[in-house]
N, C-alpha and C positions, 0 to 999 in steps of 0.2 A: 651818794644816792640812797635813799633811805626805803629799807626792807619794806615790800608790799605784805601788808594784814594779813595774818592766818587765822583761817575763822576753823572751825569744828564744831560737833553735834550729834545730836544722837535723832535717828530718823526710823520711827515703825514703819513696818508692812502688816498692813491689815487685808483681810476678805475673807467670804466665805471659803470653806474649804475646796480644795482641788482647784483655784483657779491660778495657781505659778506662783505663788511666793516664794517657795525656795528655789523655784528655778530663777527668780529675778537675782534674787541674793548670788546664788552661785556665779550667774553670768556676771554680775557685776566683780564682784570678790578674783573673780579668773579662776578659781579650783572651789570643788565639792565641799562646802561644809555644812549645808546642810542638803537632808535626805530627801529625795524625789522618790513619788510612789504617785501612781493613780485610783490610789485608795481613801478616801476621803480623812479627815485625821491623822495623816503622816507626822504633820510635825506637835509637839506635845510639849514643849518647852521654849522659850523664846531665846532665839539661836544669835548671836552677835556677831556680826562681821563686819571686820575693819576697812575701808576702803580709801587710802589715803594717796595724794597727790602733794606737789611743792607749794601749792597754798592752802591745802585744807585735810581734815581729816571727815569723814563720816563713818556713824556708828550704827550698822542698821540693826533694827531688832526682827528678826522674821518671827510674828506672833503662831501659835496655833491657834487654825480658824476657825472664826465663831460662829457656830453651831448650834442646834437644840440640845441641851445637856442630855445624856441616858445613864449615869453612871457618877459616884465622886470625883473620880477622875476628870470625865467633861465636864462639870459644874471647876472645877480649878484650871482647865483649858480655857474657857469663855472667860472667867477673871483673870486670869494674866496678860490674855490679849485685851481687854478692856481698861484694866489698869495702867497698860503701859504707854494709852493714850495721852496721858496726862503726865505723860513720864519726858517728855521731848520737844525738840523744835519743830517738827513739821513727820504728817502720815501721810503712807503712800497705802489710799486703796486701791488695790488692784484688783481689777473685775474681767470678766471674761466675755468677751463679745460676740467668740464664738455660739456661748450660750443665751446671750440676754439677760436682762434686766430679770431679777427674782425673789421673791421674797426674803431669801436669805439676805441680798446686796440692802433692801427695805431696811430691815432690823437693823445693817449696820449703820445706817446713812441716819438711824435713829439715836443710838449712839454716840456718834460723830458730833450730833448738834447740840450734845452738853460737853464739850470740850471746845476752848478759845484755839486750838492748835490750828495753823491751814492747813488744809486737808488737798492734798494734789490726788485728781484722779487717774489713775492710769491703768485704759485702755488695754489689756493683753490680747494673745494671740490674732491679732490683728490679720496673722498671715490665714488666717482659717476662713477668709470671710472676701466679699468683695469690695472692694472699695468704696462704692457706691452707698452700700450700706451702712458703715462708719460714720454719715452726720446725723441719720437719726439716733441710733443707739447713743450719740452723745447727749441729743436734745432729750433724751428719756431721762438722763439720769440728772441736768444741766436743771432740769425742772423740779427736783429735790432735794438739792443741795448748792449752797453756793461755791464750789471751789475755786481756790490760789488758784490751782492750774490745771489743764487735762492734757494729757499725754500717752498717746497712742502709741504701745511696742509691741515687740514677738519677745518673750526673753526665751525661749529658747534658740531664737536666731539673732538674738543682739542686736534687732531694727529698731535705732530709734532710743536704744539707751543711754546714748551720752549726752544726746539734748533732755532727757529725764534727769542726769546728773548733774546737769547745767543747771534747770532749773531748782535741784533740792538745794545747791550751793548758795539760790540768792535768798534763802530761808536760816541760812544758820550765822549766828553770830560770829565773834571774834571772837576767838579763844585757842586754849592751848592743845597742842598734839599728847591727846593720853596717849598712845599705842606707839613701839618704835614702828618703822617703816615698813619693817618685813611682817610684823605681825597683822592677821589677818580674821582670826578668832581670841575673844579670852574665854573661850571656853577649853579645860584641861584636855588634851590630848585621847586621855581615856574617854568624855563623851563623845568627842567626835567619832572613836572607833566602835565605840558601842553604836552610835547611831546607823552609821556603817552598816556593822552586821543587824541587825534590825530592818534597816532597809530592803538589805537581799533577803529576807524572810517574806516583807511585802510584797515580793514582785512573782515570791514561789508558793506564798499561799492566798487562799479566799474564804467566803463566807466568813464565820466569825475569828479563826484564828489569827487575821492580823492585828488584832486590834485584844486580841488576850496574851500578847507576848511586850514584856520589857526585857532588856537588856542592859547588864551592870559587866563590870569590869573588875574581876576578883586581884586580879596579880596583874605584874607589869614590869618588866626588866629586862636589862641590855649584857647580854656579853660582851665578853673582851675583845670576844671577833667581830661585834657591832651586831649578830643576829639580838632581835628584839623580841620575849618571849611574852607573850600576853594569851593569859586564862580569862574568858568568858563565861559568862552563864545567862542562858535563855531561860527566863522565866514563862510559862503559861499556866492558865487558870483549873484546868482540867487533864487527867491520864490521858484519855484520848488527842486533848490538843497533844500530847508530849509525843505520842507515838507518829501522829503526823510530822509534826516537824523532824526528827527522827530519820523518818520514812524508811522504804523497804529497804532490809540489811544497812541500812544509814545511810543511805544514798543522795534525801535530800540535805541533809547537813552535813555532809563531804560537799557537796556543793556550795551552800550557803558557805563555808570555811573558805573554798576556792577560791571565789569571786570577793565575798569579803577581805580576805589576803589582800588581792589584787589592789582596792582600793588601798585599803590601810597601808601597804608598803609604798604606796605614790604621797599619800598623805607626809609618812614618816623620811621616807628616805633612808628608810631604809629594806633590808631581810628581814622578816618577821617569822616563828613559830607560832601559829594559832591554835590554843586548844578549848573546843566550846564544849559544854555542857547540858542538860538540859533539867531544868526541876519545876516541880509543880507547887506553885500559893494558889491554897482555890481564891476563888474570886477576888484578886487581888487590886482590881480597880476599884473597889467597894469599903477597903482598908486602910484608915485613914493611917497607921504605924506603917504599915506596909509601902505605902505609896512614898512617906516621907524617906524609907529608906531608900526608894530606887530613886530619889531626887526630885521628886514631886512637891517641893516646900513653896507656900505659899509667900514665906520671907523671900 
C-alpha cells in the first residue's frame, strides 16, 4: 500500500495589533512560544512555530502587528509583517469581533490585495460576542476582500481550531518535514527566554515603559547537576524607566525573576538560576546599531 503525500508550509498570522495572534499560535503549538500581553505591540519579531502531524508539517509565522509606525523600530515591525506576505502558502488574518471592523483591519485588507497568497479570515474571540451577531461582522469584511476561507474561533479557548487546521492543510503543497517532530520553534532557546522575561515586564508595567524595554540574553549554561544558569539584561531607554522596573528595594524585579523562572523552567525542563539586570541605551528604538544588536535585523 503506498505512503499517503506529506504536504508542509510555511503559514503567517497577520492583524492588527492586540487582536490573538500569539494566542492562536500558542494554542495551536500546545505550549507558550510566543508572549501574550494586552499591550498593543507585544510581539516585535516574527515568531515560528512548528506544528506537525503524520501527514504534514506547518510553519506558522506569528508577524508583529501592523500598526502606524512611531519610531524605527515600528517602521521595521510593519515590514517584517508585510514582507512576510509574500514569503508563504497561504495568511491567516485574524481579526477581533469582539471589537469590529477598523481602520487598522482597512489598511491591512489593503495590503493583502497586492499579494497572490489566499488569505483565510479568521474570526477571533467569538466567545465575546453573541452569535447572532457573527453574520454581519462577516458580511462587513466579506465585502472587502475575497477570501479562501472564513473561519470563526476563540483561540484562547481552542473553539473551532482544528476545523481552521483542516482548512490551512488544503492550502499547502507536498513537500518535505523541515523540523523533527518534537520540535516546535526554530527560534534559539535564549529568544524564547528572553521573550519570556519581557513579557512578565508587560503585564507589571504601563504608560510608556513597556514598550522602552528589550531584552537579550548575556550567558547561558548548564551544570553537572542539570541546574541551568542564565544572565539577562533588561534594557530601557531612560534612569527613570530603570528605577521603575527595579522598583521599591527590587521588588518588582524579584518578581519579574519569579514568574519569569516559572515559565522558562517549563519551557527547559529543567532548574534554572536567573540573574537579571538592568541598563539604560537612551532611545534605543531610534538606533539603528543598537537595534541590530538586540536582533532587530531586517535580514
Amino acid at each position: 500500500m503506498a505512503k499517503a503525500s506529506f504536504k508542509s508550509g510555511f503559514v503567517a498570522i497577520v492583524g492588527r495589533p492586540n487582536v490573538g495572534k500569539s494566542t492562536l499560535m500558542n494554542q495551536v503549538i500546545g505550549q507558550k512560544i510566543a508572549i501574550m500581553s494586552d499591550k498593543p505591540q507585544t510581539t516585535r519579531n516574527k515568531i515560528h512555530g512548528v506544528y506537525t502531524t503524520t501527514d504534514s508539517q506547518v510553519v506558522f509565522l506569528d508577524t508583529p502587528g501592523i500598526h502606524k509606525r512611531q519610531s524605527k523600530l515600528g517602521d521595521f515591525m510593519n515590514q517584517t509583517a508585510l514582507n512576510t506576505l509574500k514569503e508563504v502558502e497561504a495568511v491567516l488574518f485574524l481579526v477581533d469581533v469582539a471589537e469590529g471592523l477598523g481602520g487598522g483591519d482597512r489598511f491591512i485588507i489593503e495590503q493583502l490585495k497586492q499579494v497572490k497568497t489566499p488569505v483565510i479570515l479568521v474570526l477571533n474571540k467569538i466567545d465575546q460576542i453573541d452569535p447572532p451577531a457573527l453574520l454581519p461582522i462577516i458580511e462587513s469584511y466579506r465585502k472587502l476582500h475575497e477570501f479562501a476561507e472564513i473561519v470563526p474561533v476563540s483561540a484562547i479557548n481552542g473553539n473551532n481550531v482544528n476545523t481552521l487546521l483542516d482548512q490551512v492543510k488544503k492550502y499547502l503543497p507536498e513537500g518535505p518535514q523541515y523540523y523533527p517532530d518534537d520540535q516546535i520553534t526554530d527560534h534559539p532557546e535564549q529568544f524564547v527566554c528572553a521573550e519570556l522575561i519581557r513579557e512578565k515586564i508587560l503585564h507589571m508595567t504601563r504608560e510608556e515603559v513597556p514598550h522602552s524595554i528589550a531584552v537579550t540574553i548575556e550567558a547561558m549554561s548548564v551544570q553537572e547537576n542539570g541546574l541551568v544558569n542564565i544572565s539577562a539584561v533588561i534594557f530601557v531607554e531612560r534612569d527613570s524607566q530603570k528605577g521603575i522596573i527595579i522598583g521599591k528595594q527590587g521588588a518588582l524585579l524579584k518578581q519579574v525573576g519569579k514568574l519569569a523562572r516559572y515559565d522558562i523552567e517549563r519551557l527547559l525542563g529543567s532548574k534554572i538560576f536567573l540573574e537579571l539586570w538592568v541598563k539604560v541605551k537612551k532611545d534605543w528604538r531610534n538606533q539603528d546599531r543598537v537595534l541590530r544588536d538586540l536582533g532587530f535585523n531586517r535580514d
